[in-house]
N, C-alpha and C positions, 0 to 999 in steps of 0.2 A: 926112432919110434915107428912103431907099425899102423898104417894108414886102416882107413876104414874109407871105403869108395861106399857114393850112392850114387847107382846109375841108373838114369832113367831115359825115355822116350816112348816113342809112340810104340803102338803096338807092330811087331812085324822089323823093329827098325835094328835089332842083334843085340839087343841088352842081357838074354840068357845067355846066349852063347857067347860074347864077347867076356862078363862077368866069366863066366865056368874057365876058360882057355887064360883071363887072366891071374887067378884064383891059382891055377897050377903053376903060375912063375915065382910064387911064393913057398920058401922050405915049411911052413904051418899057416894053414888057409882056411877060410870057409865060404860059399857061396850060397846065401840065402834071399831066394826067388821069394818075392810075394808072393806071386800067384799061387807059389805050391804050400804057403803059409793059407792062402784065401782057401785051395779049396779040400785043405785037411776039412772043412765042414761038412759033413754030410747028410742031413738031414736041412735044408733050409737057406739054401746058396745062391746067392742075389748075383748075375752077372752084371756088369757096367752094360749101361746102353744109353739114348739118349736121354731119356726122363731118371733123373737121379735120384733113387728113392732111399725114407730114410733108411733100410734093413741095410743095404747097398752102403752108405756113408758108416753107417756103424760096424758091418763086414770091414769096411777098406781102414777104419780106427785101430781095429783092434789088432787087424792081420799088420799093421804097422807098426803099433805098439810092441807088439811081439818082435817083430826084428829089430827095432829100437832095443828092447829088452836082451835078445841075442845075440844082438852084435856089441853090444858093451860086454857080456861075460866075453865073449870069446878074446874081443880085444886084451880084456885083462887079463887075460890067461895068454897074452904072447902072438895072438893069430892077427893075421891080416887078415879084416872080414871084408866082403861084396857083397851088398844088397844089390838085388834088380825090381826095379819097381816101372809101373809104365806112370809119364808123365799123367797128372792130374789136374784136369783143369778145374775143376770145382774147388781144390784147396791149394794147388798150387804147392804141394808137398810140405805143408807148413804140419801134418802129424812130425816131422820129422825135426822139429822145431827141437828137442831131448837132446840130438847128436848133435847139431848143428852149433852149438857150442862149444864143443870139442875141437883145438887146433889142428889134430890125426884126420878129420872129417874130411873127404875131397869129393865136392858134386857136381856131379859132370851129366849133361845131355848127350847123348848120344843124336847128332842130328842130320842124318842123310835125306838127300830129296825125299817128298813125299813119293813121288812115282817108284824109285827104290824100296820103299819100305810097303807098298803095294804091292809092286813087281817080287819081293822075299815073299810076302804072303802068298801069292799063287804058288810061289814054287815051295812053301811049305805048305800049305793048306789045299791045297789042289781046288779046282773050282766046285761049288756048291755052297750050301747056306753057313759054314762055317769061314768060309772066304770073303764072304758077303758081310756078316757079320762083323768082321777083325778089319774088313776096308771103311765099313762105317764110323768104326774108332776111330783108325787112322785118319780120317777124313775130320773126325772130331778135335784132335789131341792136334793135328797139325792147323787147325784155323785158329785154335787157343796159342799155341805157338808163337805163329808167323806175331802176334799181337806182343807178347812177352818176349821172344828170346832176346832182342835187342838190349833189356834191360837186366837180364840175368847175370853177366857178367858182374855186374855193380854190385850183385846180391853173394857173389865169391862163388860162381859156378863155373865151369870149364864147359864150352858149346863146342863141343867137336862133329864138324861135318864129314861123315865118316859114308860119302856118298859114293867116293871112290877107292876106298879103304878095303884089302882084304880083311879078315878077321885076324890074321897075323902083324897087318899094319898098325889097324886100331889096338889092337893091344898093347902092341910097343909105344904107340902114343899116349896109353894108359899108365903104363908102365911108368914113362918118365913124369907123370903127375903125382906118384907115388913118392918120387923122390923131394 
């Protein structure tokens, strides 16, 4: 049977890019980014920051719902789908509560050092206020972490420290959790 990945972690930490590269090891695939679900909104687009407001919790619902909703058509129609979503500490990704029942479901952290998933953001974000903003996440999503990840496992998650991972490694490491 054809798996359904949800991959999450902090921001900056390769969950587009690992999702997209492993998306293509599959003969019918689909890779659906929250974020590009979040921000089809255009008129009234709450971004994450530290005060979690309600406009924000009901953005991050519904844009989840949606791939909840997406990745079971596709599933049933034969695809191997990948979500990427950035870890949540405010719900602890329990929207995803729908899939998670499903034996095909496999939830994996992506979890490379914090300095790592910094260090990607400069080199994708270059420095200035959008760098700034995306380390404050990270700064955020990894103090929720350090507190949780130890017990995630228990919960049927896969914590992969992908701190010294190319994006070719990590995938093959992804790859075999498919199986």
């Amino acid at each position: 049977m054809t798996p359904i990945f949800l991959i999450v972690g902090a921001p900056a930490s390769g969950k587009s890019t690992a999702s997209r590269a492993l998306a293509a090891c599959f003969p019918k695939s689909i890779a659906i980014g929250v974020d590009d679900l979040r921000t089809m909104v255009v008129a009234g687009l709450v971004h994450p920051s530290a005060e979690w407001s309600h406009e924000l919790t009901e953005q991050l619902r519904l844009a989840r719902q949606s791939a909840t909703t997406m990745a079971l058509r596709y599933h049933a129609a034969g695809y191997t789908v990948i979500i990427d979503d950035f870890w949540d500490p405010q719900t602890q990704m329990s929207e995803y509560s729908e899939l998670f029942v499903h034996s095909t479901v496999r939830r994996v952290l992506l979890y490379p050092s914090q300095q790592k998933a910094h260090d990607q953001n400069l080199q994708r974000s270059g420095p200035g206020p959008l760098q700034a903003y995306l380390d404050e996440g990270i700064k955020i999503v990894y103090a929720d972490l350090r507190n949780v990840v130890s017990g995630l496992a228990h919960q049927g998650w896969h914590v992969l420290d992908t701190t010294t991972d190319t994006v070719a490694e990590t995938v093959a490491r992804l790859y075999t959790i498919a199986v």
